[in-house]
ZAMARGU-4260 file (C-alpha; in steps of 0.2 Angstrom, whole numbers, plus 5000, padded with zeros to 4 digits):
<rodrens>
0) 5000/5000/5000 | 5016/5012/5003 | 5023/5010/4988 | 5006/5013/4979 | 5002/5030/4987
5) 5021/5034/4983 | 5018/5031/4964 | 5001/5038/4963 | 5008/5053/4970 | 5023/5053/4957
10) 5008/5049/4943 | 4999/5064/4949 | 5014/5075/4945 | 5014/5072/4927 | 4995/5070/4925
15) 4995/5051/4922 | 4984/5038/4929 | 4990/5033/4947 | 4981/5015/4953 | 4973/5013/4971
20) 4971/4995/4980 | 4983/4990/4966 | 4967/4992/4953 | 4969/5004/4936 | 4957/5019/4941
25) 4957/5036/4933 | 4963/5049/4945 | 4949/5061/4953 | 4963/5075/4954 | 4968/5072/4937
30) 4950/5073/4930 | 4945/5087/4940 | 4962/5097/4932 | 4954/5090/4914 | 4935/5098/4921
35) 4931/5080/4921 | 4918/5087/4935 | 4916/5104/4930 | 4896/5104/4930 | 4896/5091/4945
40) 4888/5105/4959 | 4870/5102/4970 | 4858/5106/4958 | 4865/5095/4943 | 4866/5083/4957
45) 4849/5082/4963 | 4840/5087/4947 | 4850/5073/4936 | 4859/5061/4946 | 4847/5061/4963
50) 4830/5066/4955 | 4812/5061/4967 | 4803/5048/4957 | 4783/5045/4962 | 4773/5028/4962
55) 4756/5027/4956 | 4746/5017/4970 | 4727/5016/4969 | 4724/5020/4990 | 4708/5027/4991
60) 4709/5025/5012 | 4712/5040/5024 | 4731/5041/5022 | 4744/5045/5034 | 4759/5053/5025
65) 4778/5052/5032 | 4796/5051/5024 | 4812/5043/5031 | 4827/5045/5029 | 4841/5032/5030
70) 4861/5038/5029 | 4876/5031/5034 | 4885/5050/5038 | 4905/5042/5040 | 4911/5044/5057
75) 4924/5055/5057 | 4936/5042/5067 | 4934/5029/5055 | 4937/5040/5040 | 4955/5045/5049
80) 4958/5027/5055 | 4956/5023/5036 | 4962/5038/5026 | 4969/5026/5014 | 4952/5023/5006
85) 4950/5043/5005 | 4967/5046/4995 | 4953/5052/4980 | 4946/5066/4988 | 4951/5082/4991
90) 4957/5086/5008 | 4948/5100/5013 | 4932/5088/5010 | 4940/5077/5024 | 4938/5089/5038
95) 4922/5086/5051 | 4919/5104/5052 | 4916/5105/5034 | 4908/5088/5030 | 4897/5093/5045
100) 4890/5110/5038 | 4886/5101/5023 | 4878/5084/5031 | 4866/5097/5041 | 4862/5109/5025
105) 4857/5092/5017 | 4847/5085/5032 | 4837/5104/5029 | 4834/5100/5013 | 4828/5084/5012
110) 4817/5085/5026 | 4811/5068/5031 | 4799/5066/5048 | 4812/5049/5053 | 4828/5050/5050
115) 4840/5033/5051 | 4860/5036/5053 | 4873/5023/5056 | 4890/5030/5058 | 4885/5044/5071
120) 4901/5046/5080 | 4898/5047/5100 | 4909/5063/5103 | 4899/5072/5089 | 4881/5066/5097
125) 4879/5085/5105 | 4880/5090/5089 | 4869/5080/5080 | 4856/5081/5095 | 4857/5099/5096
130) 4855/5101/5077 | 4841/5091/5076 | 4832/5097/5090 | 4831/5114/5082 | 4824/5107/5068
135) 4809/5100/5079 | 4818/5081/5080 | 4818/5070/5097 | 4830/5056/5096 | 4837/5036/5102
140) 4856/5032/5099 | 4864/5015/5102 | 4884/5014/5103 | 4891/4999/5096 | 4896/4988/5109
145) 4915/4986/5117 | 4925/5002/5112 | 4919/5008/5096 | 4919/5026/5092 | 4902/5025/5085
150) 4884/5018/5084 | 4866/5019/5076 | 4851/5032/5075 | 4833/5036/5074 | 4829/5053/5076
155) 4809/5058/5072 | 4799/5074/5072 | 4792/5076/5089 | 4776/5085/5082 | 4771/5072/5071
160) 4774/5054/5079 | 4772/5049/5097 | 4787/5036/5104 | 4778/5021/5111 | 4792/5008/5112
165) 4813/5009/5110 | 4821/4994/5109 | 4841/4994/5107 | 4849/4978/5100 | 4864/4969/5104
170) 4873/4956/5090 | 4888/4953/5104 | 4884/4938/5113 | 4894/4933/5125 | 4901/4914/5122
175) 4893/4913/5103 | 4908/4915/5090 | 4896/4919/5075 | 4889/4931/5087 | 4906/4939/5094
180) 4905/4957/5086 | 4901/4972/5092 | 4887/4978/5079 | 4869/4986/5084 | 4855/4988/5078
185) 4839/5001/5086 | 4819/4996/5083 | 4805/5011/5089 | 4786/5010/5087 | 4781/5027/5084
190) 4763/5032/5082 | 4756/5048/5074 | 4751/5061/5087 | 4731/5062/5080 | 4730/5043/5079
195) 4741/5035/5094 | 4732/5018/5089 | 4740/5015/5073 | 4755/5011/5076 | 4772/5007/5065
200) 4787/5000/5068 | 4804/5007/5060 | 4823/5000/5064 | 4837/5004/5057 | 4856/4995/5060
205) 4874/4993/5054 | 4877/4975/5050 | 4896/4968/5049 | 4907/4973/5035 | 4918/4960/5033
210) 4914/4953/5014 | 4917/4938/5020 | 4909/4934/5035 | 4890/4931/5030 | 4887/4918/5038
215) 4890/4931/5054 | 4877/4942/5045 | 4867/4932/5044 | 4865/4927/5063 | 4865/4947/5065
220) 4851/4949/5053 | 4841/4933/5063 | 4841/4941/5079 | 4837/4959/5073 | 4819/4950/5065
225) 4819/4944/5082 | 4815/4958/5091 | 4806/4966/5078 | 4794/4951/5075 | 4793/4958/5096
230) 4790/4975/5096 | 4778/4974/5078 | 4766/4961/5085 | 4748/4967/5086 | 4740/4950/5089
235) 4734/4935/5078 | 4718/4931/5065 | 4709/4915/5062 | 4715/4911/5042 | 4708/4894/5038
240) 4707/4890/5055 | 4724/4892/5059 | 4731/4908/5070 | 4742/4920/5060 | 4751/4933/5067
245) 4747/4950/5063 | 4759/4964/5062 | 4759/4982/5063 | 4769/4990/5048 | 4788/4989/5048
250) 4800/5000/5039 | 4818/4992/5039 | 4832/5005/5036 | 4853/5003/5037 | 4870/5001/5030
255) 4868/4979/5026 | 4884/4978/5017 | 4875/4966/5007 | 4874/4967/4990 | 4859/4960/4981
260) 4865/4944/4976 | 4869/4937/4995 | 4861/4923/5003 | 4857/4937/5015 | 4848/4948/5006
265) 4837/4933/4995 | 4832/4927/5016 | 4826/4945/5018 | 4815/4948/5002 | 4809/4931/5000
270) 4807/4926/5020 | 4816/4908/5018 | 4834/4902/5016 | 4841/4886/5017 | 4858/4888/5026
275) 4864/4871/5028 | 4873/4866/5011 | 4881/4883/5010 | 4899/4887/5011 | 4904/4893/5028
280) 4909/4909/5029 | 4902/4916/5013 | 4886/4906/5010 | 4889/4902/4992 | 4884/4887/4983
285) 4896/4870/4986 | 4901/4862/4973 | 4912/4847/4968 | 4927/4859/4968 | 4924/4868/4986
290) 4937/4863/5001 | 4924/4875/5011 | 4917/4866/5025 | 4896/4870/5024 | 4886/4877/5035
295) 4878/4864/5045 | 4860/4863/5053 | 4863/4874/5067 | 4865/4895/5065 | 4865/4899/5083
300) 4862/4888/5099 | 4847/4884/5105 | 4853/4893/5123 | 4848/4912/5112 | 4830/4906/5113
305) 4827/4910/5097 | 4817/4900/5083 | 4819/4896/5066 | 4805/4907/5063 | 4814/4923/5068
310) 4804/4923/5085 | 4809/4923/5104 | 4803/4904/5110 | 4797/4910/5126 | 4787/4924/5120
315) 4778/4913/5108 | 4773/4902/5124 | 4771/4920/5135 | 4758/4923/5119 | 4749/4906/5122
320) 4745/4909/5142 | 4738/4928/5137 | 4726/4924/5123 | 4737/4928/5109 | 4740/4945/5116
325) 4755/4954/5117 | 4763/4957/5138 | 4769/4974/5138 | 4785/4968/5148 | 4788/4951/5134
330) 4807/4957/5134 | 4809/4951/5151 | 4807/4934/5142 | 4821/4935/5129 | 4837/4924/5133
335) 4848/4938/5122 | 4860/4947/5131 | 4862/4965/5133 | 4872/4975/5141 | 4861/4988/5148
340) 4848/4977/5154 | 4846/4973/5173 | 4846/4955/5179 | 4827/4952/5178 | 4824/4941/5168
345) 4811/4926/5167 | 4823/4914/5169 | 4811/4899/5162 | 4817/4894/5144 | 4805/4883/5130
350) 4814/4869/5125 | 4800/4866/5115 | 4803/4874/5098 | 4811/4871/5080 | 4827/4878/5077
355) 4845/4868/5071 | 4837/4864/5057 | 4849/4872/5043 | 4832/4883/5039 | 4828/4898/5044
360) 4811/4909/5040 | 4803/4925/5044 | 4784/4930/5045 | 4787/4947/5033 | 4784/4952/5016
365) 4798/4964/5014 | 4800/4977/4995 | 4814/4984/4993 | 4813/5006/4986 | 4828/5001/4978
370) 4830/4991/4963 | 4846/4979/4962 | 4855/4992/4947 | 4856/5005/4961 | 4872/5011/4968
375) 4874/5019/4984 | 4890/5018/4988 | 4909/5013/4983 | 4916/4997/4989 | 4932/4993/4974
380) 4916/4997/4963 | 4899/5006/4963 | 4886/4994/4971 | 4873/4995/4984 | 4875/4989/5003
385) 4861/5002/5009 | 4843/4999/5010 | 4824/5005/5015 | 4815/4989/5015 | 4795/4990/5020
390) 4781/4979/5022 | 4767/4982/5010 | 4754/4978/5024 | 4743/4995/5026 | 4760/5004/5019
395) 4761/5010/5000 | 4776/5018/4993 | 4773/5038/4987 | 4790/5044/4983 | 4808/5041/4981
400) 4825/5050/4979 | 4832/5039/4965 | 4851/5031/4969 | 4861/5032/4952 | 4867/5016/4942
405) 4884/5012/4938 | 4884/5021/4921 | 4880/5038/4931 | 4889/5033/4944 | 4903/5041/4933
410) 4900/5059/4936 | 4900/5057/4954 | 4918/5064/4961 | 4925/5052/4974 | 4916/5054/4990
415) 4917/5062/5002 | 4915/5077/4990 | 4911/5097/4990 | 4893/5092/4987 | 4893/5073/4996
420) 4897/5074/5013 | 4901/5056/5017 | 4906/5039/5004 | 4887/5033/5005 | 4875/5041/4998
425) 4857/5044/5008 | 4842/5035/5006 | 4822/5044/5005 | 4807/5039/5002 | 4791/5045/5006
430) 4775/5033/5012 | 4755/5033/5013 | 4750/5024/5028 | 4735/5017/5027 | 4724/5020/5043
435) 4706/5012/5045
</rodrens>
């Protein structure tokens, strides 16, 4: 890595095409001397590159209209512990004081009701809170666990929704190697303030970046459905005769770092996956050539109480005894650990319920606003690891801000940039809840 900064820095000198990560790239200094990105300001931007797109829906109900937004802003320490991956960009588009005036002019100008960071560094929290709170915003943060510099979250307009339920999630747990880092993830119920009774769910996380390690974020995503299955439970229905659970909406926001050809992202959208015969670590199809041991029938132990539904074990007997009701206090019953939570837990666990099974399911529908051509960030190419998923239950999608493709990807200076304050770029959409 010395010796490629070295040459790039010679290449620049004579206007050549210095390499990075030991890949050709074209030089963003180079391009910009040749006014490569002459026209590349705010308004191109968001007129051409970033423009709102609207879809037709046919709801004729009383609607409920809200937008979020989902960003992972770049905490400032990991941008210096990494300032490898930020040789492109120009320095003075480095600095926190100016990436920070330019993160809250574009915060003002998208103006969502929820917004969704990962990345939010805990020293800079007063500034965010402060900011926000000026613009009418109450907020929940959750560190990453051990000694990270920083965490998730959800910040919501406190003149629009009520906060009925905050639930911070832990993916370190103590004594579970595929469940040994330090990741979060944050899920809220909010409620608008003329109708408390029609409640939504939104969450947002940061899942782990290793590109190799899916089978860890694929434990990570199981336990966030977990506690969101928790927190957006309503009740059940008779269906043929048979109890089915019914849920309130759920938006699903973060920085995945999955791209949409995982074994990850296929479990989210279509609700199944079939773990077993995968390659550990990278869940990819074994074939006669793979030396990669597979997966195996067990994800996590059976101690995490968790089924291989997505669902805590014990809250689905708690449900049983109280009439297929939700207990307000149902978190005393999970057997995950976390580290802000008293020692009062129900100490009782099921051992009656599937799980090792080498499947694992969840009970949502979840669309994506993004298409799989989308790019939201750069990662050795343009590709997308950022998402808004929803569940189409009572929820419709209005609006969008539209992520580029690869092709447009092109105009776009190396981020961070003098119009892109972080290296991903944010997610908005805008929904139509539909309340009876």
């Amino acid at each position: 890595m010395y010796l490629t900064k070295i040459f790039n820095k010679l290449c620049l000198l004579d206007n050549l095409y210095p390499i990075t990560s030991f890949l050709w790239r074209p030089s963003t200094t180079v391009m910009q001397r040749n006014g490569y990105y002459s026209n590349f300001n705010l308004k191109n931007y968001m007129n051409y590159i970033r423009p709102f797109v609207h879809v037709k829906n046919d709801a004729k109900n009383k609607l409920f209209d809200f937008s979020v937004l989902s960003y992972n802003v770049l905490a400032q320490d990991l941008l210096e512990k990494n300032a490898f991956l930020y040789d492109w960009s120009n320095v003075k588009v480095l600095n926190w004081d100016f990436r920070k005036n330019l993160l809250l002019n574009e915060i003002k100008e998208i103006n969502a009701d929820i917004i969704c960071f990962q990345e939010v560094q805990e020293s800079h929290l007063n500034w965010f809170s402060y900011n926000l709170s000026n613009l009418g915003y109450n907020g929940v943060y959750k560190k990453r666990t051990h000694d990270h510099c920083d965490g998730c979250a959800i910040y919501y307009r406190n003149n629009k929704f009520i906060l009925k339920e905050k639930v911070t999630v832990e993916y370190n747990q103590p004594g579970v190697n595929i469940l040994d880092r330090h990741n979060v993830g944050i899920v809220l119920r909010l409620s608008p303030r003329h109708n408390d009774e029609a409640s939504f769910v939104v969450s947002t996380t940061h899942i782990l970046y290793n590109k190799k390690r899916h089978d860890v974020k694929l434990a990570q995503v199981h336990l966030l459905l977990a506690e969101i299955e928790r927190v957006s439970y309503k009740g059940e229905k008779k269906v043929d005769d048979t109890n089915v659970p019914v849920y309130y909406p759920i938006i699903l926001t973060g920085d995945f770092n999955l791209e949409p050809n995982t074994a990850v992202y296929d479990f989210l959208i279509n609700g199944t996956l079939y773990y077993s015969n995968l390659q550990r670590p990278t869940l990819w199809s074994l074939n006669y050539q793979s030396t990669r041991p597979s997966m195996g029938n067990e994800l996590i132990p059976k101690s995490l109480g968790i089924t291989e539904n997505s669902q805590h074990a014990n809250i689905l007997d708690l449900r049983k005894t109280n009439n297929h009701k939700r207990q307000t206090n149902d978190s005393l019953y999970s057997e995950l650990y976390h580290s802000e939570r008293k020692n009062n837990q129900v100490p009782t666990q099921s051992s009656d319920f599937k799980c090792g099974t080498g499947n694992i399911y969840h009970n949502f529908k979840f669309s994506s606003v993004y298409n799989n051509t989308s790019c939201s960030t750069y990662h050795d190419r343009w590709t997308i690891v950022d998402y808004i998923f929803y569940t189409n239950t009572d929820i419709n999608l209005r609006t969008y801000m539209k992520l580029p493709n690869i092709a447009e990807c092109q105009r776009i200076p190396a981020m961070p940039n003098r119009v892109c304050p972080s290296d991903h770029m944010p997610l908005f959409a805008i929904f139509n809840y539909l309340i009876d």
